[in-house]
N, C-alpha and C positions, 0 to 999 in steps of 0.2 A: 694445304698448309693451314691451320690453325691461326687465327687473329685471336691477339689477348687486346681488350680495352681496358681502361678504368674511368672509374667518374669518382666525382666528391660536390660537397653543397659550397655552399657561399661563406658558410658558418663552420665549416669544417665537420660535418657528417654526413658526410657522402663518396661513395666511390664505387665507379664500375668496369672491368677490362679494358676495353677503350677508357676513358680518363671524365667522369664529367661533375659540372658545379653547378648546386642548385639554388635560385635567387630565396629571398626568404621571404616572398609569399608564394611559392610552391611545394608541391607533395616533398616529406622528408623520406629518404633513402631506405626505406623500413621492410619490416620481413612484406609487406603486403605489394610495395613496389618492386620489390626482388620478385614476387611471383609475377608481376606481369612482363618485368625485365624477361623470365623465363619461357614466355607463352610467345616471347618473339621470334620469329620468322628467322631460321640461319643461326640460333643461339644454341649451344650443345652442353654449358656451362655457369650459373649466375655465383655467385660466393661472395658473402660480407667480409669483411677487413676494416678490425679494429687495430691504433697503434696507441702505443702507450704514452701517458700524457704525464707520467711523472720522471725520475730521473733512470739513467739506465747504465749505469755504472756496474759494470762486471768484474767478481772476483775470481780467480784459480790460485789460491795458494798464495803466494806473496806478488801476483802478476794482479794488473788491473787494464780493465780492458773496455773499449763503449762500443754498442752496435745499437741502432736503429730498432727498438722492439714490437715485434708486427703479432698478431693476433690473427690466425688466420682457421680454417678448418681444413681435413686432412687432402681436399679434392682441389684447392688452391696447386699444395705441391707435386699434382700431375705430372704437370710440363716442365718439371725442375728434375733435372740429375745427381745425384750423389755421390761424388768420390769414395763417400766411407759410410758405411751403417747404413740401418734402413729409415726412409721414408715414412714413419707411422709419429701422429701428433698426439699422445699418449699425454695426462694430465700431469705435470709438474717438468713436460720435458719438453725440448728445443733443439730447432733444426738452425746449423748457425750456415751464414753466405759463406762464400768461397774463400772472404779476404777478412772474414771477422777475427781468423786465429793472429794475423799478422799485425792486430792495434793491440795486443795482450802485452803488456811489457811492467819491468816491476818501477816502485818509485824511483828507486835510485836512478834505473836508465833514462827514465820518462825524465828527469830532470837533468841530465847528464845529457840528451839527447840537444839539450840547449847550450851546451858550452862545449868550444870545438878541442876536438883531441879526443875525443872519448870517444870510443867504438859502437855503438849499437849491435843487438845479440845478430846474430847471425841466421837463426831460424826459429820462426812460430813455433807457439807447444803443440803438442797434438792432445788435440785437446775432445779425441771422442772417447765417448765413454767416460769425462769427466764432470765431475759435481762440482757445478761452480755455483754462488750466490750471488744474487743482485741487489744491489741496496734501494728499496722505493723510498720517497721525502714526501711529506706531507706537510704544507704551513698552514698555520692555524691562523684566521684572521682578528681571532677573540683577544689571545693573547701574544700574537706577532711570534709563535716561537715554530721552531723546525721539526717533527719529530719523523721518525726513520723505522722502515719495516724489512727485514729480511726476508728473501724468498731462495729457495733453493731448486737449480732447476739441473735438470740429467742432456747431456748431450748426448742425440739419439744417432744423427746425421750431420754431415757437415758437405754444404754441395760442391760441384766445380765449378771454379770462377766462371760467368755469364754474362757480367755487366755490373753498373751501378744500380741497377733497378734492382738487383738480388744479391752482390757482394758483399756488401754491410748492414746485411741485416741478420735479425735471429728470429725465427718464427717460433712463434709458440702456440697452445690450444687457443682458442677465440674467447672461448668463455673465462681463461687465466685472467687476458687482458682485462675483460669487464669488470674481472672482482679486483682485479689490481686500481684499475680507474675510479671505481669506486670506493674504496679505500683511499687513495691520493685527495679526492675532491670531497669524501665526506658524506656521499651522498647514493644512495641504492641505484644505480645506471640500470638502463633496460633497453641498448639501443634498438632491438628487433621492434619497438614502438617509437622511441624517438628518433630513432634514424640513424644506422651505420658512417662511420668517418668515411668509407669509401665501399666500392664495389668490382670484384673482377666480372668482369663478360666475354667468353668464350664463345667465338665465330667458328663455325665448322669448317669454314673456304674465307681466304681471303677475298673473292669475291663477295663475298655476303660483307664485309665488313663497315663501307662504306653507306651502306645503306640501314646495318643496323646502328651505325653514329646518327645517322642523320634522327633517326628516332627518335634517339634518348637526347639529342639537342633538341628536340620538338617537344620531350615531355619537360624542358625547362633544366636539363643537366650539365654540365661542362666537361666535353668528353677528350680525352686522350688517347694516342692509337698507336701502334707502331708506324701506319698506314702515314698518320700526322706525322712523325720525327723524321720517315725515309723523305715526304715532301718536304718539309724544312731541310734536311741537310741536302739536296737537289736542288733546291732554291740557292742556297747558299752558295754552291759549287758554282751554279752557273754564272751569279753575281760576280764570282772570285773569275768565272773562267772569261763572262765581259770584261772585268778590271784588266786582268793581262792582255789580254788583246789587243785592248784597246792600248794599251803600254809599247806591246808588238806594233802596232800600226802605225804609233807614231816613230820606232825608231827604225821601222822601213823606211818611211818615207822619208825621214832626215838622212838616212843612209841613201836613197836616193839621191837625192839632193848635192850629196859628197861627189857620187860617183860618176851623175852627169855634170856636175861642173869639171870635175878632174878629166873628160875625157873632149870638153868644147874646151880648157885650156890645152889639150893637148893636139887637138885639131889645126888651132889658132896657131902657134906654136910653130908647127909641119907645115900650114900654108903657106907663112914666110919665108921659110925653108928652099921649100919648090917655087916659089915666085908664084 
């Protein structure tokens, strides 16, 4: 079985499969740290991960709709499945999560959705194979004003729900995002030098995995795992499963306590009884 990590820096450009953050006098996340992420021992997979830093407002028609907009390259969506259409990260087009069709709603409902008696639609658009547009925002610090870019993007695939980590998102080409980013901030981006928001890293065995963490926390990273979430939610249980226990134990023994009094009055009782 396959281990996905990720990482990210301190400063927000960084991220690898397992999950990690880098302090800010250490290496940034860059195409040259990606190659030696790649030369490690048990690794089958390295991919950068850009998200988008401006607004992410989706249109279809008179529906509006938000998802999480992620930058990724075509070997990210490996290990992700598709309900509908293909898999391929083609330039102007997007792969949307499981649950992104279901936040698509028009203003009316979106506002209606706030005042009770009103119904909400009933089911998502289907929405592959459609052209929607995204509105980017730009503020200008010169003269404090807003201004706004349209992008128009092709729904290629849409996957099946998996989780939070991929239901609300929309993937798009990696390089989209950079020119989208840089357009929002003004300024020509080149993360494969300055450093990636994040990184996937792909473990061949989940054996290998803890040991390829251990690395990329050694090279100064803050790494995330599935490996980490299954021991937090195990920790958690167990806490949960000493709380009750210990809840069980004391109303044994108060329940004890009931039933050997009720049965020394009951002795007492029968002794005077029989003399």
């Amino acid at each position: 079985l396959a281990e996905i990590l990720e990482a990210r820096t301190a400063i927000g450009r960084t991220f690898a499969g397992l999950a990690a953050q880098r302090r800010t006098d250490e290496p940034v996340l860059d195409d040259s740290m990606l190659a030696i992420f790649r030369d490690l021992p048990g690794v089958v997979l390295v991919t950068p991960i850009e998200r988008l830093q401006s607004g992410s407002m989706l249109e279809y028609g008179d529906l509006v709709g938000y998802a999480s907009i992620v930058g990724v390259e075509p070997a990210y969506l490996e290990t992700l499945t598709a309900a509908s259409g293909n898999l391929t990260l083609r330039r102007g087009e997007v792969v949307l999560g499981g649950r992104v069709p279901d936040n698509f709603r028009s203003e009316e409902e979106m506002m209606g959705g706030m005042r009770p008696g009103v119904q909400q639609p009933t089911a998502a658009p289907d929405l592959l194979g459609a052209r929607l547009t995204m509105q980017l925002q730009r503020f200008s610090q010169e003269d404090s004003t807003m201004s706004t870019k349209t992008v128009r993007l092709y729904v290629g695939a849409i996957l099946e729900p998996s989780g939070w980590r991929y239901d609300y998102n929309a993937f798009v080409p990696l390089r989209d995002v950079v020119e989208y980013n840089s357009w929002a901030s003004g300024t020509r981006m080149d993360p494969g030098r300055e450093g990636y928001q994040e990184a996937l890293v792909r473990a061949a065995s989940s054996r290998d995995t803890l040991e390829i963490e251990q690395q990329l926390v050694d090279m100064g990273f803050f790494v995330q795992s599935d490996r980490q979430q299954l021991e937090q939610a195990t920790s958690f249980f167990v806490t949960l499963q000493a709380i009750l226990g210990g809840i069980g134990a004391i109303a044994l023994l108060v329940a004890a306590f009931g039933i050997a009094n009720t049965m020394s009055m009951a002795i007492l009782e029968r002794t005077r009884e029989i003399g």
